[in-house]
N, CA, C and O atoms as CSV, one atom per row, in Angstrom:
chain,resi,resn,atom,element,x,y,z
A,1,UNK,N,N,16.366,-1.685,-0.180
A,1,UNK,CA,C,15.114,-2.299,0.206
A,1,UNK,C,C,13.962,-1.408,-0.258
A,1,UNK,O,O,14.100,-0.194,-0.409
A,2,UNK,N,N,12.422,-2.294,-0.551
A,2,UNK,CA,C,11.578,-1.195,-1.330
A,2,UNK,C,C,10.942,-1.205,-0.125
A,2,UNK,O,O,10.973,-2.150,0.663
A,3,UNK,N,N,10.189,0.141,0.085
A,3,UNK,CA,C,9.665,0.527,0.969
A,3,UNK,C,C,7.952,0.589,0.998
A,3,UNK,O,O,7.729,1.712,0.546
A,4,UNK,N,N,6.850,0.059,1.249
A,4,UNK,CA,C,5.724,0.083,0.169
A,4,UNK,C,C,4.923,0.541,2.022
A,4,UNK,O,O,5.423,0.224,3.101
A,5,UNK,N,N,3.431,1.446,1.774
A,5,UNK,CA,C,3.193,2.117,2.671
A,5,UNK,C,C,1.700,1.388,2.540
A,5,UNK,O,O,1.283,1.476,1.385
A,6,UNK,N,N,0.947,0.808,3.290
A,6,UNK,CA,C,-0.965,0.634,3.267
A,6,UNK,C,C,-1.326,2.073,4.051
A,6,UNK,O,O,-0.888,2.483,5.126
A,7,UNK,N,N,-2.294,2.700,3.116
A,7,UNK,CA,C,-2.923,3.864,3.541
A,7,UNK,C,C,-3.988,3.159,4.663
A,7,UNK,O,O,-4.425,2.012,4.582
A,8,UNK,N,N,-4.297,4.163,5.747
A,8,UNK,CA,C,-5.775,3.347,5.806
A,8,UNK,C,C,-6.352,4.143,6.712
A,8,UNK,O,O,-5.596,4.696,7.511
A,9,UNK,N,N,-7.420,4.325,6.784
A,9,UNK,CA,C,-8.322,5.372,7.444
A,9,UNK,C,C,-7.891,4.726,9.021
A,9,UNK,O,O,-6.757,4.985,9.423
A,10,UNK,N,N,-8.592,4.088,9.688
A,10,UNK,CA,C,-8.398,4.044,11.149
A,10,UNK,C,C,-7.464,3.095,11.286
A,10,UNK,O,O,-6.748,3.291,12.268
A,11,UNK,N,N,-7.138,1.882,10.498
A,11,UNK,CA,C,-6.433,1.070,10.433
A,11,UNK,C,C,-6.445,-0.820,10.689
A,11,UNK,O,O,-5.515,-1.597,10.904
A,12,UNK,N,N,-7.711,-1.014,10.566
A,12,UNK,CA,C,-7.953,-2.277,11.097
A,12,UNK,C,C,-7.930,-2.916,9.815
A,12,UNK,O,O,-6.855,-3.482,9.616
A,13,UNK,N,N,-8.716,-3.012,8.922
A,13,UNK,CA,C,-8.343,-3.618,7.857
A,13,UNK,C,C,-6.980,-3.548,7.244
A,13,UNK,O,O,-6.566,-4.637,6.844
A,14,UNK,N,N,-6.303,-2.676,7.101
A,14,UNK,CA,C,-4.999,-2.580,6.585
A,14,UNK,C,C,-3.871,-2.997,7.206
A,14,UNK,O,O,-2.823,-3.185,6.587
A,15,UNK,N,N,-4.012,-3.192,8.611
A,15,UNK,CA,C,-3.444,-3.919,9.526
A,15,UNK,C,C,-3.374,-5.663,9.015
A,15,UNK,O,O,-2.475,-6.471,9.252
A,16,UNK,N,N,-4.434,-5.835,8.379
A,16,UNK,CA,C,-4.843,-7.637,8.613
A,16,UNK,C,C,-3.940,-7.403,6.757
A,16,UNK,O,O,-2.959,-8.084,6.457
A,17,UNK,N,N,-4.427,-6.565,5.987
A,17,UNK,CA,C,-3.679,-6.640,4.520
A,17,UNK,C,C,-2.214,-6.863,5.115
A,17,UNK,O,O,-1.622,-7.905,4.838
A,18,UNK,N,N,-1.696,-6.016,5.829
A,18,UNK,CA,C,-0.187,-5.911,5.732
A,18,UNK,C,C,0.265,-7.124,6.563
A,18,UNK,O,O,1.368,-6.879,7.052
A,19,UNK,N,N,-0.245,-8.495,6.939
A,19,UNK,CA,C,0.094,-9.202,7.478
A,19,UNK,C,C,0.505,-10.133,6.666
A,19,UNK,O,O,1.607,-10.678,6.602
A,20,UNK,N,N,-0.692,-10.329,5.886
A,20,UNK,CA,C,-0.766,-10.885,4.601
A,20,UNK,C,C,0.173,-10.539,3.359
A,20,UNK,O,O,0.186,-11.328,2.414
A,21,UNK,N,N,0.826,-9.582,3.331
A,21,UNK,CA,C,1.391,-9.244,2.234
A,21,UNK,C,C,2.923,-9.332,3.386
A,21,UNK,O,O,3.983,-9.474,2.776
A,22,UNK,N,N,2.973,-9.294,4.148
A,22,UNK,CA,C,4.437,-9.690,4.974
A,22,UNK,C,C,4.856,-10.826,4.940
A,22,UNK,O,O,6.032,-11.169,5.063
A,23,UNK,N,N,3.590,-11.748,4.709
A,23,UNK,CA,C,3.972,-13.040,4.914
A,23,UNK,C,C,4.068,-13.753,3.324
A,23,UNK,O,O,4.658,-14.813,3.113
A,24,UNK,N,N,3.417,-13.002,2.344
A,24,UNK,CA,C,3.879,-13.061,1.182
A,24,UNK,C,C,5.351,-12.748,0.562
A,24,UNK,O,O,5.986,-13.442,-0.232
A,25,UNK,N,N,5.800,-11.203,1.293
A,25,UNK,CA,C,6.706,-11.230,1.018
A,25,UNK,C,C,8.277,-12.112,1.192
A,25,UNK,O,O,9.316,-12.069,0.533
A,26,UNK,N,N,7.859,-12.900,2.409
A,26,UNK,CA,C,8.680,-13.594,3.288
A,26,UNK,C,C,8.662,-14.571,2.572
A,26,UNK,O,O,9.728,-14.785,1.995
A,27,UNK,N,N,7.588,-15.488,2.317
A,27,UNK,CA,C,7.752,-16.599,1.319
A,27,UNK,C,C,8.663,-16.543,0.305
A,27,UNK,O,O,9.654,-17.271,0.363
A,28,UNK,N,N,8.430,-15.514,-0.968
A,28,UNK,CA,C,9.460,-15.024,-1.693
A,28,UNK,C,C,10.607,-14.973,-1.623
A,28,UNK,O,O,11.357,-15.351,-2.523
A,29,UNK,N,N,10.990,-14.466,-0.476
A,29,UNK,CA,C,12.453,-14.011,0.322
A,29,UNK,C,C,13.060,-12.985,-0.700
A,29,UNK,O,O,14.137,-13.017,-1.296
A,30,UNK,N,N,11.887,-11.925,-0.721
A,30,UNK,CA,C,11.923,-10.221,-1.074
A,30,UNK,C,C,12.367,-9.873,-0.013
A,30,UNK,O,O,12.309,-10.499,1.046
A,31,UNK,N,N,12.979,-8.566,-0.266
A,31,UNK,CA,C,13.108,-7.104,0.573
A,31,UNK,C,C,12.678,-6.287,0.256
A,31,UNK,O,O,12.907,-5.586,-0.730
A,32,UNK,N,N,11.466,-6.167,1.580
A,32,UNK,CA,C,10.180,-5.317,1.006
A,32,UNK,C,C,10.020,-4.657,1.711
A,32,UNK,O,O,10.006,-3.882,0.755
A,33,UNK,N,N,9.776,-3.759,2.959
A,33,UNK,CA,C,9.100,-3.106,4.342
A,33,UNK,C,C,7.521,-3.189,4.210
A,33,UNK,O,O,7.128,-3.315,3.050
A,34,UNK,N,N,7.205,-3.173,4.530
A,34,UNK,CA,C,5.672,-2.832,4.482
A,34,UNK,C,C,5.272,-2.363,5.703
A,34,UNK,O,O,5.269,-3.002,6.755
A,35,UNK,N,N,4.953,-1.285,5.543
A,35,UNK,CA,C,4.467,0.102,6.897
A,35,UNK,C,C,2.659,0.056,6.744
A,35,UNK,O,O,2.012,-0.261,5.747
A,36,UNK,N,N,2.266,0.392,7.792
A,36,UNK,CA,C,1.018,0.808,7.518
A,36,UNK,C,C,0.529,2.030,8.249
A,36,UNK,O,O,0.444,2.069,9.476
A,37,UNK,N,N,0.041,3.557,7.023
A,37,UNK,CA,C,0.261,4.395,7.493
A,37,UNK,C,C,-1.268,5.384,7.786
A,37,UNK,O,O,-1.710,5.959,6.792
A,38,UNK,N,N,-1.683,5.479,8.510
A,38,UNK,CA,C,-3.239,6.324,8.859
A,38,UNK,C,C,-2.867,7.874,7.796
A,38,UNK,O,O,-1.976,8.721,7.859
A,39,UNK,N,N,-4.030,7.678,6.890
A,39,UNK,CA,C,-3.864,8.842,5.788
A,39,UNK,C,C,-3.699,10.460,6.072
A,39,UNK,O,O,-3.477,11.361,5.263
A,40,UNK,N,N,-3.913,10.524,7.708
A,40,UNK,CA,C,-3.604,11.814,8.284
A,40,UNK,C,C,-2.130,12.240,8.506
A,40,UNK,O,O,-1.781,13.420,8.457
A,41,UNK,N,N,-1.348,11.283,8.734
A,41,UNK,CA,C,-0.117,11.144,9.081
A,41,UNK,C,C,0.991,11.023,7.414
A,41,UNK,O,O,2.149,11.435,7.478
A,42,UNK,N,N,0.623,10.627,6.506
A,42,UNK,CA,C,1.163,10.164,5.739
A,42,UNK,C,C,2.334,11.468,5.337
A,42,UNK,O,O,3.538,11.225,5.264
A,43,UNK,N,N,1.824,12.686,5.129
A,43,UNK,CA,C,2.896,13.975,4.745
A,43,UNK,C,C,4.308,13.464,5.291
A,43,UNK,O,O,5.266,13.179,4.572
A,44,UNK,N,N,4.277,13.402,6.555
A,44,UNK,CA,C,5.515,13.294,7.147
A,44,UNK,C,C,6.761,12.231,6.657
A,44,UNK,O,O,7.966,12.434,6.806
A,45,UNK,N,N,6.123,11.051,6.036
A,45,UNK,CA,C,6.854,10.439,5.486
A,45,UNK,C,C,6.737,10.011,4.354
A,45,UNK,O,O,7.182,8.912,4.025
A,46,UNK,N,N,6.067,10.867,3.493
A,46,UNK,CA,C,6.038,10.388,2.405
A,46,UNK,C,C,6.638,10.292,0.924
A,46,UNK,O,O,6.176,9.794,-0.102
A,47,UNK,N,N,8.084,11.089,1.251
A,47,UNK,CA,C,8.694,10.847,-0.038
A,47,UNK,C,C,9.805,9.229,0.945
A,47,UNK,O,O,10.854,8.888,0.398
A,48,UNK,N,N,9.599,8.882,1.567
A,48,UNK,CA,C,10.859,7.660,2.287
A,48,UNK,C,C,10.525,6.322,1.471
A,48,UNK,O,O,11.263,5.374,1.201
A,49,UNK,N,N,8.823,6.607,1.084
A,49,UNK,CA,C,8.374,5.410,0.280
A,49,UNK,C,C,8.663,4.776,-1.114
A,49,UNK,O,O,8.465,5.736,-1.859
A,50,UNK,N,N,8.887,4.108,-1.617
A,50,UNK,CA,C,8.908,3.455,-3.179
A,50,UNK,C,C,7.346,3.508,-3.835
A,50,UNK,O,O,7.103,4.144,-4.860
A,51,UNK,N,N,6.240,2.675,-3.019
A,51,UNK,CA,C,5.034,2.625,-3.723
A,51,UNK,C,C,3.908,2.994,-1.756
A,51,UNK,O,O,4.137,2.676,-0.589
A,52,UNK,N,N,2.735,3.809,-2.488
A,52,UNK,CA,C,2.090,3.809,-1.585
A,52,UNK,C,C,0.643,3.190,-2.143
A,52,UNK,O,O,0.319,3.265,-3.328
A,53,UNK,N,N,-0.144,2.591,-1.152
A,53,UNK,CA,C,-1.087,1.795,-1.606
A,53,UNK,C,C,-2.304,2.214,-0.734
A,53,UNK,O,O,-2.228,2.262,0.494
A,54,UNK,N,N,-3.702,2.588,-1.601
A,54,UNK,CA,C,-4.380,2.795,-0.574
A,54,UNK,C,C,-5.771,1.746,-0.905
A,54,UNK,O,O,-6.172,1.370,-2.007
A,55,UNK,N,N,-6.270,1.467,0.323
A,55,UNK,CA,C,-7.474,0.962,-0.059
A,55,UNK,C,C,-8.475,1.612,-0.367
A,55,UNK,O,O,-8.698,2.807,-0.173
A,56,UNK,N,N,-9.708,0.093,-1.324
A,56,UNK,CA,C,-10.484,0.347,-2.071
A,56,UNK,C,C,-11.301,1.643,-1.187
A,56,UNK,O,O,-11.655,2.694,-1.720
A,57,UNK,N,N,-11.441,1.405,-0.175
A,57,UNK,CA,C,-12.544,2.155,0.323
A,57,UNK,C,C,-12.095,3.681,0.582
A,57,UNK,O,O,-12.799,4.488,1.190
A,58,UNK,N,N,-10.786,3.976,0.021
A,58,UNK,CA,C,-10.211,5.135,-0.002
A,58,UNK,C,C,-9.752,5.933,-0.911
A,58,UNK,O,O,-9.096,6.969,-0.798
A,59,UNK,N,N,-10.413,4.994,-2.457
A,59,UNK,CA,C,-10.054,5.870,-3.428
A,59,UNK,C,C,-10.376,6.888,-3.736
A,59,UNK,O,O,-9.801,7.386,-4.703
A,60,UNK,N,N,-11.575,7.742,-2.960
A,60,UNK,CA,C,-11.853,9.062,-3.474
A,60,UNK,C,C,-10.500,9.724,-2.702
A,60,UNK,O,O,-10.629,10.948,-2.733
A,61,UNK,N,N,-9.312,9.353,-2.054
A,61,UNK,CA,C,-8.334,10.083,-2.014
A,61,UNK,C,C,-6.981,10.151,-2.959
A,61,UNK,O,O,-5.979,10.827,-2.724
A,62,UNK,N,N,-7.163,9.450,-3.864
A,62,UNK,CA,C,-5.987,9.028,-5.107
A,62,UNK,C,C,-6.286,10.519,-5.694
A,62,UNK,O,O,-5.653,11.114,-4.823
A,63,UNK,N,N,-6.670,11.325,-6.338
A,63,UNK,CA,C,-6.249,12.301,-7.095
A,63,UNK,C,C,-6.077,13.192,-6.403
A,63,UNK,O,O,-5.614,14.117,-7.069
A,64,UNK,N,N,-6.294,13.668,-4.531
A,64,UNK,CA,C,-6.386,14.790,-3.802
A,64,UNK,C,C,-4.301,14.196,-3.104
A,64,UNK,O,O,-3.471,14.976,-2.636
A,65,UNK,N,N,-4.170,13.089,-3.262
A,65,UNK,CA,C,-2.967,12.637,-2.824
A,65,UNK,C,C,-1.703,12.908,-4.274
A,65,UNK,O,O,-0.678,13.586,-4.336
A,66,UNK,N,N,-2.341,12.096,-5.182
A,66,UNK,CA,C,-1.607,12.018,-6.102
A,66,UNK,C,C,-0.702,13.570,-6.636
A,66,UNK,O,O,0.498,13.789,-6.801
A,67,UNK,N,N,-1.735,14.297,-6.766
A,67,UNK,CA,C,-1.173,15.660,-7.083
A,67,UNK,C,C,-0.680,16.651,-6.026
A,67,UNK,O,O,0.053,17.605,-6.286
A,68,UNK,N,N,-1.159,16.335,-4.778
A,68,UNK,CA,C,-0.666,17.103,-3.939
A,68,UNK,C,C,0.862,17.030,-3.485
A,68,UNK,O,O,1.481,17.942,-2.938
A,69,UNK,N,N,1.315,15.853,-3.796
A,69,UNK,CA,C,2.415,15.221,-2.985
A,69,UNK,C,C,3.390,14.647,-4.322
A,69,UNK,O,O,4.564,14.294,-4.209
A,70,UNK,N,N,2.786,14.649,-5.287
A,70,UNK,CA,C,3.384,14.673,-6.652
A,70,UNK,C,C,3.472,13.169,-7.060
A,70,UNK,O,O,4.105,13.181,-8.115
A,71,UNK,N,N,3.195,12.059,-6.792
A,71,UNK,CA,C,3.078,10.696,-6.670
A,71,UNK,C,C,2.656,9.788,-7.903
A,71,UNK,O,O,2.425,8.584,-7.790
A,72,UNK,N,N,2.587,10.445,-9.004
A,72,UNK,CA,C,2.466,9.861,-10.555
A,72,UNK,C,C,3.516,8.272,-10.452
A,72,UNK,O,O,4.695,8.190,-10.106
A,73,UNK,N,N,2.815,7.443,-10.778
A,73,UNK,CA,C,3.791,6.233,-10.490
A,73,UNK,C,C,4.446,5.274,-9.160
A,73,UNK,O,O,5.238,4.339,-9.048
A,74,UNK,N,N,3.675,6.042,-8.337
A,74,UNK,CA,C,3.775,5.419,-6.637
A,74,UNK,C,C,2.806,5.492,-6.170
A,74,UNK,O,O,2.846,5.579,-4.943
A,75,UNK,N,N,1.398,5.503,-6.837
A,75,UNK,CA,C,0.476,5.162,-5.803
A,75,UNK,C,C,-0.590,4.913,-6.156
A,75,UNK,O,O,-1.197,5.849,-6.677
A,76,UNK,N,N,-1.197,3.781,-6.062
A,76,UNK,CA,C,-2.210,2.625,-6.521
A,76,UNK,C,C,-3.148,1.910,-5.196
A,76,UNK,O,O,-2.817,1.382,-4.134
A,77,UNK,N,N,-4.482,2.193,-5.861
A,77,UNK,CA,C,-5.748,1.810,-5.196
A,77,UNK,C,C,-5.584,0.387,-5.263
A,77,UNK,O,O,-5.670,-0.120,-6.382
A,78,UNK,N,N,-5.301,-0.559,-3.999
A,78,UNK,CA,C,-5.720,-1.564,-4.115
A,78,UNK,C,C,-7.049,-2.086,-4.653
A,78,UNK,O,O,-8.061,-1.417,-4.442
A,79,UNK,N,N,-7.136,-3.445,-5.460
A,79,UNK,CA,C,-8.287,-3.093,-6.252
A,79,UNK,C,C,-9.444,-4.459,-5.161
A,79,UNK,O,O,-9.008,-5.431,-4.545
A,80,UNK,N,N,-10.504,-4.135,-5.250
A,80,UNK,CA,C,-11.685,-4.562,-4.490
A,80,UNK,C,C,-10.780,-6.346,-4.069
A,80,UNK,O,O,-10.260,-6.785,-3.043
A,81,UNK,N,N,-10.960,-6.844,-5.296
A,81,UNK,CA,C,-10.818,-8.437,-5.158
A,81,UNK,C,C,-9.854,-8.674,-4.474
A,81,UNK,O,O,-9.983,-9.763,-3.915
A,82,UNK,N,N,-8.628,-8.005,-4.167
A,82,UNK,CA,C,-8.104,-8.509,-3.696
A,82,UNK,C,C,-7.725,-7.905,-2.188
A,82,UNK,O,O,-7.120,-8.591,-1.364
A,83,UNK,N,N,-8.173,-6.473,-1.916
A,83,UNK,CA,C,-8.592,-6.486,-0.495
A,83,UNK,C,C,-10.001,-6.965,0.120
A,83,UNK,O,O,-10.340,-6.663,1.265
A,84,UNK,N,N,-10.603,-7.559,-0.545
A,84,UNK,CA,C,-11.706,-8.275,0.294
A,84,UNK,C,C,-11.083,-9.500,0.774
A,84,UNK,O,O,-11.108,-9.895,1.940
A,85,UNK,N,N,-10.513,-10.081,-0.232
A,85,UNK,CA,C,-9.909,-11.675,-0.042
A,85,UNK,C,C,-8.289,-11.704,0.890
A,85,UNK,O,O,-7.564,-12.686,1.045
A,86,UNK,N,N,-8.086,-10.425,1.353
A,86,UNK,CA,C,-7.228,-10.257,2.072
A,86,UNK,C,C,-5.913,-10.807,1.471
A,86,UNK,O,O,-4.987,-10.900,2.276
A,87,UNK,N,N,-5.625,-11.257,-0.032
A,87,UNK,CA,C,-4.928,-11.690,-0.182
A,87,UNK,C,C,-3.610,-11.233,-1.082
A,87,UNK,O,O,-3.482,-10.787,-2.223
A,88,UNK,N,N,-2.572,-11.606,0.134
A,88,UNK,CA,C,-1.003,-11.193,-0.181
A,88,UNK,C,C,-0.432,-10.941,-1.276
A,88,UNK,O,O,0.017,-9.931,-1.819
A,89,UNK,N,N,-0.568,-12.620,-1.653
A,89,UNK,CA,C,0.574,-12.772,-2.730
A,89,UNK,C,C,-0.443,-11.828,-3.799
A,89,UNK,O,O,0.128,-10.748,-3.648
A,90,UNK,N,N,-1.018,-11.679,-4.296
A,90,UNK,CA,C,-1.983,-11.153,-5.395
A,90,UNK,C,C,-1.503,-9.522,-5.086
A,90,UNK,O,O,-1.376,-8.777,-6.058
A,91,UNK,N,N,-1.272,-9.056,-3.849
A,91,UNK,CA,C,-0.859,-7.843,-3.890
A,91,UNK,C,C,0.855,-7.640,-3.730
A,91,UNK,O,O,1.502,-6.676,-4.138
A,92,UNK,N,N,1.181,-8.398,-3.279
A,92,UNK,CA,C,2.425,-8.502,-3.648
A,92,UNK,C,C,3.070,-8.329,-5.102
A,92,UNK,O,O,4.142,-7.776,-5.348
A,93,UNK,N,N,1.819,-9.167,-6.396
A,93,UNK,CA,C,1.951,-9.347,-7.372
A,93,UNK,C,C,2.103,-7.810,-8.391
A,93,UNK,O,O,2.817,-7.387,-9.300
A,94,UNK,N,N,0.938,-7.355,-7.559
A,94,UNK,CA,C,0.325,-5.836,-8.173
A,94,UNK,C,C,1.859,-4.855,-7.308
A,94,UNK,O,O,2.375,-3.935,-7.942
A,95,UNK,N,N,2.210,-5.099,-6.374
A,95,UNK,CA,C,3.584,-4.090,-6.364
A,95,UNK,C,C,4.460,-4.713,-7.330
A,95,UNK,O,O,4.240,-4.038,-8.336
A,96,UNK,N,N,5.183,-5.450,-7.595
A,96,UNK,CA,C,6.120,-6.042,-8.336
A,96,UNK,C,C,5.837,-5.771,-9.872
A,96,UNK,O,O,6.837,-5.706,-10.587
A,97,UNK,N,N,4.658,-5.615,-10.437
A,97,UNK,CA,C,4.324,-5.165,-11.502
A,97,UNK,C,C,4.284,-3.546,-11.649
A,97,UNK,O,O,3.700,-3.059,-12.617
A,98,UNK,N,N,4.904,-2.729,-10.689
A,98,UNK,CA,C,4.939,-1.502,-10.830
A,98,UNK,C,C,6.132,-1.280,-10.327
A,98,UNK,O,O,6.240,-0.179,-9.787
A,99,UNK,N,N,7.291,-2.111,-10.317
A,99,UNK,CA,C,8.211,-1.764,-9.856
A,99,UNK,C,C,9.369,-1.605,-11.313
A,99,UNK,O,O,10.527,-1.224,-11.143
């Protein structure tokens, strides 16, 4: 099963993404997890993941993450359009294209 992580500062928006992308995945009838993880916490589990995803409003943390934790190829800024529009399948789309 792939394991895919929503970064997210306090967690309310990424909460409503990962609902959306659960219920995307379900349509499909993938095996996917989708966790959603507060970016303070993330060390602890972060090699358990396949892809980690953070939002737009958190990309000034992609290169302080990427290299710290070694993550070349697992971890992608959701991009604006499609966390505004809250929408699943479109991010569903963007994991599956990096898999």
């Amino acid at each position: 099963m792939t394991k895919v992580a929503l970064i997210c500062g306090t967690g309310a928006s990424s909460s409503f993404m990962a609902v959306k992308l659960r219920a995307a995945v379900k349509d499909k009838g993938l095996h996917i997890e989708v966790s959603v993880c507060p970016e303070t916490s993330l060390t602890k589990d972060i090699e358990t993941y396949d892809h980690i995803l953070i939002g737009p409003h958190l990309s000034f943390l992609e290169e302080d993450l990427s290299s710290r934790y070694h993550l070349k190829g697992k971890l992608t800024v959701i991009p604006y359009y499609i966390y505004a529009t809250m929408d699943g399948d479109q991010l569903l789309q963007l994991i599956t294209e990096y898999q």
